[in-house]
N, C-alpha and C positions, 0 to 999 in steps of 0.2 A: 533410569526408567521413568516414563512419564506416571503420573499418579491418576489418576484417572477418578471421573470428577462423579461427587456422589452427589449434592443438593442441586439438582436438576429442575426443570419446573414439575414435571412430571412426575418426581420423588415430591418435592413438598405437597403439590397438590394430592397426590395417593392419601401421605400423611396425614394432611388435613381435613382430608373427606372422609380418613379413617376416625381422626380424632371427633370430630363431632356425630357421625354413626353412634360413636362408643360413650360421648357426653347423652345423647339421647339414651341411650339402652339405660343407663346407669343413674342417670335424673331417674327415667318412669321407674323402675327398676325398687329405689325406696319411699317414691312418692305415689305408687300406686295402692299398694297395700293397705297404705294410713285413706287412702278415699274409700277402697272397696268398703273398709267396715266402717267407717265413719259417714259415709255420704249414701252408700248404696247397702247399707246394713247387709252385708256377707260376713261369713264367718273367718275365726282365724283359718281353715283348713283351705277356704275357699281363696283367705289371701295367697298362700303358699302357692295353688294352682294357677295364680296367674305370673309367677315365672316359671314355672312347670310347663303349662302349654306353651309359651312363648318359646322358650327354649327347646322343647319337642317338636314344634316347627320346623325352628334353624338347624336343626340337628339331620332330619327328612331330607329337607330340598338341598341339602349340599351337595350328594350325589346329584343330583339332577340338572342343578345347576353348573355341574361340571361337566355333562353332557352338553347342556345348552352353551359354556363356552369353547366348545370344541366344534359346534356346530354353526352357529353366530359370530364368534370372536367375542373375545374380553370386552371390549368398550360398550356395545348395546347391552352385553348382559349387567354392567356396573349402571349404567344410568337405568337399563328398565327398575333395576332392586333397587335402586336409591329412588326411583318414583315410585315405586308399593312403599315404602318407607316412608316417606313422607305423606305421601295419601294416609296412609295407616295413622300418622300423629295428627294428621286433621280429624279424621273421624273420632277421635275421644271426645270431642265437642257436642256428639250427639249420642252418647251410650249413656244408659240411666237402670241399667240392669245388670245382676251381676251374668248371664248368661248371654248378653249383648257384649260385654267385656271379654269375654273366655273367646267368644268368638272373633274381636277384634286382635285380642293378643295373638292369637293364630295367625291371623292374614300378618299382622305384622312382623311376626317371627317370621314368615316366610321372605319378606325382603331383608329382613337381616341377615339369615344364613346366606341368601345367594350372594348381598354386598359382602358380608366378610369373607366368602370364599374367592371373591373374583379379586378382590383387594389384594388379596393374600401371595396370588396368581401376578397378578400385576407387578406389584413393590417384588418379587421372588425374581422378576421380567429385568424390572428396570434397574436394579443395582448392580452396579461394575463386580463380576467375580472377587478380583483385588479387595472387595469394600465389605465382602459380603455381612462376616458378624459384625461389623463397623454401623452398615445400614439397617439392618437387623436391630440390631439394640434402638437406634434411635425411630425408627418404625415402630418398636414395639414400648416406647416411653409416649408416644402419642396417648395411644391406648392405656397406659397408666396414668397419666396427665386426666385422660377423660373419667376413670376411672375415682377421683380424687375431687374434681370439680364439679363431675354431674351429682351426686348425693349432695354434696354440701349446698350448689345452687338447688336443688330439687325442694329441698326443707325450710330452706331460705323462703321460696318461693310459697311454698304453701304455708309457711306461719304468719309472715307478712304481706301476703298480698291474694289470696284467695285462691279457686280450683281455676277460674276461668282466666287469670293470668299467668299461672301453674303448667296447664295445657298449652297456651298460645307460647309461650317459651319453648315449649319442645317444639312445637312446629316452626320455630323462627332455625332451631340447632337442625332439625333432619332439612331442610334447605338449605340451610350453610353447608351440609354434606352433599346433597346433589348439586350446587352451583360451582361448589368445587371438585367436585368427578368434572363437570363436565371440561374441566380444564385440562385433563390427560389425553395426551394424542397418542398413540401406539407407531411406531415404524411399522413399514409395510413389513419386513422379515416378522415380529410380534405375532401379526395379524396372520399371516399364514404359519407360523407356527402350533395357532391356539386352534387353527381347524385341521391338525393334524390330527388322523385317524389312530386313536391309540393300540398300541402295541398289543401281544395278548397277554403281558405277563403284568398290563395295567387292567386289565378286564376284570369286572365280578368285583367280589370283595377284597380279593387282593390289589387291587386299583385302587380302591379306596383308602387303605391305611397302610402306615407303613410300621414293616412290624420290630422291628429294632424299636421303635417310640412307646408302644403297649405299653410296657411294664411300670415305665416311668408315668407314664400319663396314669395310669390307674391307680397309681399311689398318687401325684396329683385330681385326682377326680374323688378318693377317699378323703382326704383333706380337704377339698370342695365340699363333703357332706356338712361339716362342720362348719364353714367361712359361708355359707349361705343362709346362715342362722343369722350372721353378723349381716349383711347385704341386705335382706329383705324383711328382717326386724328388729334390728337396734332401735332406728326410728318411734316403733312402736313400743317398745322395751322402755326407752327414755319417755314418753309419755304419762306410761302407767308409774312409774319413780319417781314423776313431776322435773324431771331432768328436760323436756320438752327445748328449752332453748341450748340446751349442750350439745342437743344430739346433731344443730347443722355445723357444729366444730369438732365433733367427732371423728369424719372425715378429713377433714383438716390438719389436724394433729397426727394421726395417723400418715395423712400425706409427706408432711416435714419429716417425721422421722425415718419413715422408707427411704425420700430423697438424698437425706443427711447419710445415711447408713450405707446406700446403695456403692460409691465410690469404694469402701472400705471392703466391702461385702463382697462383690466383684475380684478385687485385686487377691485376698485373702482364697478364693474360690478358685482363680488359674494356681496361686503359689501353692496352697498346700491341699486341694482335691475337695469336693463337695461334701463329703461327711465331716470335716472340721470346722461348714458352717452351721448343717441341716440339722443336726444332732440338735446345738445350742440353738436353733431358731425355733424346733418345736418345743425346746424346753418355755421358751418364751412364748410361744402362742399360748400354749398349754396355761401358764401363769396370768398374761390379759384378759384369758374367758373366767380363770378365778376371780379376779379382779374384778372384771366387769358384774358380775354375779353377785358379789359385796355391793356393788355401789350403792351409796345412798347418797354424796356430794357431786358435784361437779367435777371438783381436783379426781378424785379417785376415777370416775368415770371417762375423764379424757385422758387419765393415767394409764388405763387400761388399753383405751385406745394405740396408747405410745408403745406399749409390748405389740398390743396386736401387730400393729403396722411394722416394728421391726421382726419382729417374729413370721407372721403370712407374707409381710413384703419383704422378705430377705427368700422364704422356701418357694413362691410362686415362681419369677424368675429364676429361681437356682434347677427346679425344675425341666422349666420350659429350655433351659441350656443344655441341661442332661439328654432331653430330648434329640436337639439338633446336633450336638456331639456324637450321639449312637447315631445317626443315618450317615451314612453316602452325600456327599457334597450335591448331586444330583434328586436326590429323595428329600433334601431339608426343607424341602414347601411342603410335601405330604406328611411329614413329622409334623410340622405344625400344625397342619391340619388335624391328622390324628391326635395328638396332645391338646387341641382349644374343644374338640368334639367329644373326647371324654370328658372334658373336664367339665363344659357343659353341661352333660349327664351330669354329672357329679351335684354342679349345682341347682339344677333342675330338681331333681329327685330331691335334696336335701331341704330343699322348700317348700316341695310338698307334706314330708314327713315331717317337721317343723311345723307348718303349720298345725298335722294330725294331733302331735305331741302335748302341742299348745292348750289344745282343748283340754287336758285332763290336769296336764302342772304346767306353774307359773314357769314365767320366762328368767326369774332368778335361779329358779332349780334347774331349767334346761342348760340354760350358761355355766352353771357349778360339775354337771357331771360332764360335759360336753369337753371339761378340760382332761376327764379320765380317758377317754373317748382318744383323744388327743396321742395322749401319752402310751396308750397300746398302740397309735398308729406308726409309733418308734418302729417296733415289730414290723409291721406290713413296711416300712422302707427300708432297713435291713434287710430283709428275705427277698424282696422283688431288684434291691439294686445294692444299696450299702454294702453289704458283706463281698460284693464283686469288685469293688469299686479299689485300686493299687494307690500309693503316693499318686502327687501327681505328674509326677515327669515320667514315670511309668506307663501313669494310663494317658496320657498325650499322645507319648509314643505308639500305646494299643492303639488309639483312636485313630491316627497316622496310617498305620498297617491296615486297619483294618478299611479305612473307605478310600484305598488307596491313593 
């Protein structure tokens, strides 16, 4: 049987245009924050609100944008949202309030949700059946690659070299995503598939998510409350510590050991079932926000780091897989989607409340209970999925049966 071919131009380009989408979110992401209260005197609550709206945005127009690509086709709707997107990282060049900021993170959130939903749409398009968790995974290591680089360059960026070189970077990364969309051709089958009239049992809100994904993603989006503390205030956290140059290797450190782990983490997760990893990763999260919470050196502080990253980067993906496992082979684009749109929530909300928190105790005491926090959320993954969850040749088999 022939094998049937996955790195196509139109898969690396998707990839590509995903990765730097997601290097921009994640640059501004911990480099915005440290401006608001530093350059534009906002408070910490107000720093929280500017991934709060951002992500309240992309969260909105997904639906909508799902209409527009049933109506349009995939390809206008990925290049118009990769043009609001980069419109949106030029205008930072000219906001000097935080209330002109609140309103640009809006407009920008809204090219984001529509690009990652059309993305999602696409790469779900173009990979060969045969390939499918094969191209999955590396589609979705794009997005943890950007996830890795954008913070680390983002800090880089504004310790050494200023906001106005800071900014013109992100606008260099949201063009490298629109010059690369625009390299996806769709077959004409694609194209008239994407303006097919949906069905009615895609209609409403059961169109929108799918619900085999819920459970999981909401224990994903509860763990989100807490990894959004780490996302959009470390940076600031390492400041007030005097850790200020640790904090652009923070993410670095964190990156190598997810990387390193991943192989193991994976293999261990088909052979003996999700709870003989997720058990021990939250014990591990739970211990890096202690850790982190102590720091007063550098070693401890990218020590911390190192649990974190094997700890959230072992459970995010272990997740996100849970996710796609519980759907129907035909539903596993809407599971993703449902699973990245709570989970969003999750970190949306968690930013705002973070910043509230902030105002009243320090960011060592938020990181110290944050790890108890943690540790009952054992509870909420048992009840919602864990305790269901057979060996794993078992539940193979279930998952087999069940999406036929």
């Amino acid at each position: 049987m022939k094998v049937q071919k996955l790195w196509t131009k139109n898969f690396l380009s998707v990839s590509l245009s995903s990765f730097f989408l997601f290097l921009t979110f994640y640059y501004l992401l911990v480099t915005l924050p440290i401006y608001s209260l530093h350059d534009l005197d906002g408070k910490p609550s107000q720093a929280g609100l500017i991934v709060t709206i951002f992500l309240l945005a992309a969260i909105i127009i997904r639906p909508f944008a799902g209409k527009w690509i049933e109506n349009h086709g995939k390809r206008i709707v990925l290049i118009a949202s990769l043009s609001i997107f980069a419109l949106g990282s030029f205008l930072y060049y000219f906001t000097s309030t935080m209330n002109g900021l609140f309103l640009l993170r809006f407009f920008h959130g809204i090219g984001f949700g529509m690009a990652t939903t059309v993305a999602g749409a696409i790469v779900a398009d173009i990979i060969p059946e045969s390939r499918r968790g094969e191209g999955m995974g590396y589609y979705a290591m794009s997005m943890n690659l950007a996830m890795v680089i954008g913070p680390f360059l983002g800090l880089t960026a504004m310790e050494q070299w200023g906001n106005a070189t800071m900014f013109g970077i992100s606008i260099l990364t949201s063009l490298a995503a629109l010059i690369t969309g625009l390299f996806i051709t769709l077959p004409k089958i694609m194209k008239i598939r994407s303006k097919v009239i949906p069905s009615i049992e895609n209609r409403g809100l059961k169109g929108l998510f799918e619900a085999s994904a819920i459970r999981i993603a909401l224990v994903g989006g509860i763990f989100a409350l807490v990894y959004s503390s780490i996302l959009s205030f470390v940076s600031v956290y390492a400041k007030e510590i005097g850790l200020a140059e640790a904090a652009s290797y923070f993410f670095v450190v964190y990156a190598v050991v997810m990387l390193m782990s991943r192989p193991f983490t994976g293999k261990w997760f088909d052979k003996y079932g999700p709870n003989f990893i997720i058990y021990p990763a939250i014990l591990c999260f739970a211990a890096g926000m202690v850790l982190l919470s102590m720091s007063e050196t550098s070693f401890t502080f990218l020590l911390s780091a190192a649990l974190i990253g094997l700890g959230w980067g072992t459970l995010f993906p272990s997740f996100q897989t849970i996710a796609l496992q519980s759907a129907a082979p035909k539903k596993r684009g809407l599971a993703t989607a449902t699973f990245l749109s709570i989970f969003d929530m999750g970190i949306g909300i968690g930013s705002f409340i973070v910043g509230v928190i902030t105002t009243k105790v320090a960011f060592s005491t938020l990181y110290f209970y944050s790890s108890f926090f943690i540790l009952g959320f054992l509870a909420v993954y048992y009840f919602l999925h864990g305790r269901n969850v057979y060996p794993a040749e078992k539940e193979n088999e279930t998952l087999l049966k069940a999406n036929g």
